[in-house]
N, C-alpha and C positions, 0 to 999 in steps of 0.2 A: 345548688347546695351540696350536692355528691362530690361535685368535684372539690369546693372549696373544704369538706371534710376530709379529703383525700388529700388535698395538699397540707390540710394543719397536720394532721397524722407524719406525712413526711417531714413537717418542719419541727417537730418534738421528737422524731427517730436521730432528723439530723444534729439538733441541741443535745442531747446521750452523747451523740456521737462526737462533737465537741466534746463534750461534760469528759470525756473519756480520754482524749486526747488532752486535754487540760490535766489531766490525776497524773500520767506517765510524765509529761514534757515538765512538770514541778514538782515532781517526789525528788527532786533535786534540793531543792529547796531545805527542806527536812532532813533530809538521811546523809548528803551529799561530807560532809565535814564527819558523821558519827560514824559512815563507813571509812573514811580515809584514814579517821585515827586508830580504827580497828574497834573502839568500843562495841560494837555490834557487827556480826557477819552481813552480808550485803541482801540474800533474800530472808534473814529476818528483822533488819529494818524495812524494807519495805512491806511486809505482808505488819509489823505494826503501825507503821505507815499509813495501812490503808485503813483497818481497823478504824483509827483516831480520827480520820479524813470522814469518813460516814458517820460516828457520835458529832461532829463539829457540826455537819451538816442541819443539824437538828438543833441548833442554840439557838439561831439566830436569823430573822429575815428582812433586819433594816436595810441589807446590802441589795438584797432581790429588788427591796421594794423602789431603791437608787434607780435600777436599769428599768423596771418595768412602768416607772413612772415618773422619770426625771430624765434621762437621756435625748429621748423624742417624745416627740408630740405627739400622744397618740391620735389625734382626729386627723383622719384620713390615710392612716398606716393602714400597708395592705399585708398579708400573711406572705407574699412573695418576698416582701422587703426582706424578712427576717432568716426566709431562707435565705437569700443572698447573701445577707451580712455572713451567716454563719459557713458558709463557703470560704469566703475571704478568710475567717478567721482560722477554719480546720487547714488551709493548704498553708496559712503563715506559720502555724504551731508545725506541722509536719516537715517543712524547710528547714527550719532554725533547730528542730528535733534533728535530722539529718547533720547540718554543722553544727552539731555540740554546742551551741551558744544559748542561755539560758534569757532566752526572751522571754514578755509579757504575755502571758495568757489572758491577761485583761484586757491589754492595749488592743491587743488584735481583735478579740471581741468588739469592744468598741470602736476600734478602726472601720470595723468589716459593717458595723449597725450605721454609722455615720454616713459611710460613702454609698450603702446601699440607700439610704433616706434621702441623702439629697441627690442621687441618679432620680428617683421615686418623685420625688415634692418639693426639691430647691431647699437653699438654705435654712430658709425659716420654719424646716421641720427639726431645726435642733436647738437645742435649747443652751446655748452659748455660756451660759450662767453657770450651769449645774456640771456644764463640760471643764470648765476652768478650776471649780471649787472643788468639785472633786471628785478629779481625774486627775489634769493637766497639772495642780498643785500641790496634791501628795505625789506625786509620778517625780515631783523634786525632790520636793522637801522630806521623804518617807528615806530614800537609801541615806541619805545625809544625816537623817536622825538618827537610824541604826546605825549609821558607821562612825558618827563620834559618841555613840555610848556602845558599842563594843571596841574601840582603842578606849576609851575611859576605863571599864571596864575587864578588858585584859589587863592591863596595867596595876591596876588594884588588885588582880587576882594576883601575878607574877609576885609582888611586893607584900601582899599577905602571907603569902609559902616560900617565900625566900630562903626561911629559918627551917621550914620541915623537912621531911626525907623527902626526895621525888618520887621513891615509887611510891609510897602511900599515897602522896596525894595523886598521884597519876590515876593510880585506883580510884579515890573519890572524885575525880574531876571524870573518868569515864563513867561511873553512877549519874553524875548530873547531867553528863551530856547526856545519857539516855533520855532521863527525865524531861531537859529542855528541849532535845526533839521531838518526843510524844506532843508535849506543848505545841509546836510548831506544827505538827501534822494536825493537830486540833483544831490550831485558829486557821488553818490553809486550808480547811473542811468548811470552818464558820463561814471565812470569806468569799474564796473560788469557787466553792459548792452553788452559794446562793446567786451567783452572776448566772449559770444554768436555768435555774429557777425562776431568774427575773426572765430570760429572753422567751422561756416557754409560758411563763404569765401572760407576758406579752404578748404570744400569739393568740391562744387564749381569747384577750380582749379584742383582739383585730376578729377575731372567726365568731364573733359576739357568744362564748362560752361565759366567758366570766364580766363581770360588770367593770368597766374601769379604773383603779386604786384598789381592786380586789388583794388579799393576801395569797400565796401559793397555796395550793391543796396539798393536803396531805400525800397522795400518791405523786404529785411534783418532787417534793421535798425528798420521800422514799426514794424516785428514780433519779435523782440530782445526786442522792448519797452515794448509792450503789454503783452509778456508772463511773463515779471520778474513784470511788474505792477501788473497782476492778481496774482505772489503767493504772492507778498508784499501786499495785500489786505486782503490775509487769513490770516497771519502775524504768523509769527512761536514762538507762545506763548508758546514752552519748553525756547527755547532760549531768549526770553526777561525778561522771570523769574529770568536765570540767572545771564545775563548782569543787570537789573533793582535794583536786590534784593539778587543775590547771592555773588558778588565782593566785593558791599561796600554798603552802605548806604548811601545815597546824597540827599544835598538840594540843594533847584534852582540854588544857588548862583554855585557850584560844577558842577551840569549839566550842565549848560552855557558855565564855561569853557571847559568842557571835547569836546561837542558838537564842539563851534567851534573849537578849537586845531583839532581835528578830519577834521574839511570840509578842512581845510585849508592844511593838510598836506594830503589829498585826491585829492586834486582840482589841485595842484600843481602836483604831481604825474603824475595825467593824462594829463595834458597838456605837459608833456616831453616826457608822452607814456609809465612811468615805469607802470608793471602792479600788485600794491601793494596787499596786503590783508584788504580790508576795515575792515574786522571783525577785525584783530592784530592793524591793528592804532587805531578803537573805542576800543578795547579793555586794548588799553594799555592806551589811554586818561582816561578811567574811575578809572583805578588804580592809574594813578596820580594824577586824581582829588579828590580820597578818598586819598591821603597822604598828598595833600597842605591844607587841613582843620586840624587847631589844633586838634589835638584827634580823628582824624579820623581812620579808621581802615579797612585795607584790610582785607579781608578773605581768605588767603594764601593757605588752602587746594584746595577753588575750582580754585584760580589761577595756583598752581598747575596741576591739571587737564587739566584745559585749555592750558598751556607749552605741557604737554605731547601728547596733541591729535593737537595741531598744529607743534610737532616734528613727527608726526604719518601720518600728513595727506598727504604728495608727495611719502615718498615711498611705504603706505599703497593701496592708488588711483591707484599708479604704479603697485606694485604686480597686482591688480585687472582688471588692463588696459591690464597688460601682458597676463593674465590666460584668457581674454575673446578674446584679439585677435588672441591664441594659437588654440583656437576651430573657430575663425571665418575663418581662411587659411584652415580649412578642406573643405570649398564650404557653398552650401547653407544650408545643415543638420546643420552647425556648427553657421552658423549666424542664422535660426533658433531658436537652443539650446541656444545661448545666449543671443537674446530675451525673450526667455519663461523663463530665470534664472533670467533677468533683472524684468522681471513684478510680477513674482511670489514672489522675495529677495524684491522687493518696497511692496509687499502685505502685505509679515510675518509681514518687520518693523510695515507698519501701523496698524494690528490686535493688537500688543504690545503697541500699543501707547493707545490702545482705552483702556486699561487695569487702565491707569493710566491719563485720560486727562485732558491737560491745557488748558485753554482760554481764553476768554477776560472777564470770568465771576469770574475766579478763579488767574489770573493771579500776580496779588498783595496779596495775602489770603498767611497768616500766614504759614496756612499746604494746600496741593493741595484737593480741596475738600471743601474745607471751607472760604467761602466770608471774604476781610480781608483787611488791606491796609498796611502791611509792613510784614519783615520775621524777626523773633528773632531767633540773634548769638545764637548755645549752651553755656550755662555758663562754662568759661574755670575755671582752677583751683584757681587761684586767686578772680574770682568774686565768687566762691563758698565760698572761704575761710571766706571771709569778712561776706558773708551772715553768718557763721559760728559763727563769734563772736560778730555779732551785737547786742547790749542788746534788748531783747523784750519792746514790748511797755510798758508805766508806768502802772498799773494795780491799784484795789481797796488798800488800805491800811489798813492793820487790827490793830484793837487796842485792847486792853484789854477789853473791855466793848463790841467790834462786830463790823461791818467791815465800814468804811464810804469811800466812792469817792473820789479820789483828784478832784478838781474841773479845768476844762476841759480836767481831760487822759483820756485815751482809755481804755474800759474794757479789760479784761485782757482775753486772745483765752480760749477760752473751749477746752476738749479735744477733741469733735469732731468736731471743731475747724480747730486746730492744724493737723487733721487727712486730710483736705480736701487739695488737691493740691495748690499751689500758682500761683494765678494769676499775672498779673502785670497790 
């Protein structure tokens, strides 16, 4: 009984410990667009960020009650499964945190619960049903909703202030986006908060603390808040880099939209209990809101990217959920060794990261490294072209007699001129 308390203990340090890595790796989510536009300086959206992420915490636990009693079975779940799972999950958020790529916090969780359950008890400790409906089906249908009501949405916005000054409304559309980020850090408190909640319910009920379909405790729900508050305070500035500046390019007017389309299709979610991917709804709101602006333009490589590492992140969490609960049914050498693999694998990443770091110093900057406030597309072939046959500037005009000015061109590039890089 000593030791099985020793191990819940470790599997509610290790859920924090998620819960914390979940708050930095999706303050992207939230701030990512209301930093870019400059409406807010970068550490203080995130510190209200984090604020909003802890009150959210506290609305709602039809989501907990999703994972701790609809994902698996729980008869015959052992308290090792769940460490495991949560293994998988913390090293797949710390990867995908490392390349910039704003993956699921949820998927990985449940990638990592899945494939340690069925290492554990075989398929039929999952509940196929409740993993389709919802998981696997808002995980579609969720970016898809937000991202044709933020193009609906932009577009109704651009078309209403067509006729007014831009800066004013640039002004009021940076008031809103404040607003609809608070909102999003809200409902990404309601929602991701209570997925912590549910896996430490769950152990909970494996260590016979709480009874079966139990609700969270109060000091659950307090340490769920607090830990995803504090990483959402350090604020995972790879990923805001690329949600802010790598997608698309957005003004206020675009943020707004994308922002609210996002709370709303997050807010809604959680109150039916689906347990969405916040990162795929903001993710896909920001694409749509970079395609309902005339001329706007996604940046499809790193979209791209972001597809394949959110088709990556259930059965990648899962292999890894599997492989750590494989060593932890060896006893205690086993759950040991997949400790020291868990802290050492978090360590590597972060040495890697100090290689190349982002922050709130560098986080809008041109190149990383260099203070800046936007990122320039590479020039595809077409804008090359153009540069290619655009006449040079008008230059002196020479005449028979020696050279005179046209009266206001531009002198004409010297060659070491011509040799110096082009700025913009």
């Amino acid at each position: 009984m000593e030791h099985i308390t020793l191990l819940l203990g470790i599997v509610i340090v290790t859920a924090l410990v998620f819960d914390f890595t979940n708050g930095f790796h999706d303050t992207a989510n939230a701030m990512a667009t209301t930093i870019s536009t400059g409406a807010l300086k970068p550490k203080t959206a995130v510190a209200m960020s984090a604020v909003l992420n802890l009150v959210g915490a506290f609305l709602s636990v039809e989501v907990a009650k999703t994972i701790s009693g609809g994902i698996i079975n729980e008869d015959g779940l052992k308290t090792e499964v769940i460490f495991a799972a949560l293994v998988g999950a913390i090293l797949w958020n710390l990867l995908t945190w490392l390349l910039g790529l704003p993956s699921s916090s949820s998927h990985a969780l449940f990638g990592g619960l899945i494939g340690a359950a069925v290492m554990s008890m075989g398929w039929s400790s999952v509940n196929g049903g409740t993993v389709v409906t919802k998981v696997l089906l808002p995980a579609v249908a969720a970016p898809l909703v937000a991202g044709i009501a933020a193009t609906l949405a932009t577009r109704l916005t651009y078309r209403i202030s067509s006729r007014t000054d831009e800066k004013a409304t640039s002004k009021g559309y940076r008031a809103g986006q404040i607003a609809s980020a608070g909102l999003v850090s809200l409902a990404h408190g309601t929602n991701d908060a209570q997925k912590t909640m549910g896996i430490i319910t769950l152990a909970l009920i494996t260590g016979g603390v709480l009874n079966p379909g139990a609700n969270p405790p109060m000091w659950v729900i307090v340490s769920a808040g607090v830990a995803i508050a504090l990483g959402t305070y350090l604020g995972g500035w790879r990923i805001i880099r690329t949600m802010g500046k790598g997608l698309t390019e957005l003004a206020p007017p675009q943020g707004f939209a994308a922002q609210t389309s996002a709370a709303t299709a997050i807010l809604a979610s959680s109150h039916i209990g689906f347990s969405l991917s916040t990162t795929q709804v903001c993710s896909g709101a920001v694409m749509g809101a970079g395609l309902g602006r005339k001329g706007g333009v996604v940046r499809w490589s790193t979209a791209t990217r972001m597809f394949v590492a959110w088709g990556l992140t259930l059965p990648a969490a899962g292999l890894v959920g599997a492989g750590a609960e494989l060593l932890t049914k060896q006893g205690t050498w086993g759950i040991a060794t997949t400790a020291a693999l868990l802290v050492g694998g978090s360590a590597l990443i972060w040495s890697l990261s100090r290689r190349q770091p982002v922050d709130h110093t560098n986080v809008t900057a041109d190149e990383i490294g260099t203070p800046g406030v936007g990122t320039a597309e590479p020039a595809g072939v077409v804008t090359t072209a153009i540069a290619a046959v655009t006449p040079p500037p008008a230059g002196p005009v020479t005449t028979g007699t020696g050279t005179s000015a046209v009266e206001g061109a531009a002198p004409a590039p010297s060659v070491a001129d011509s040799a110096r890089p082009a700025t913009v």
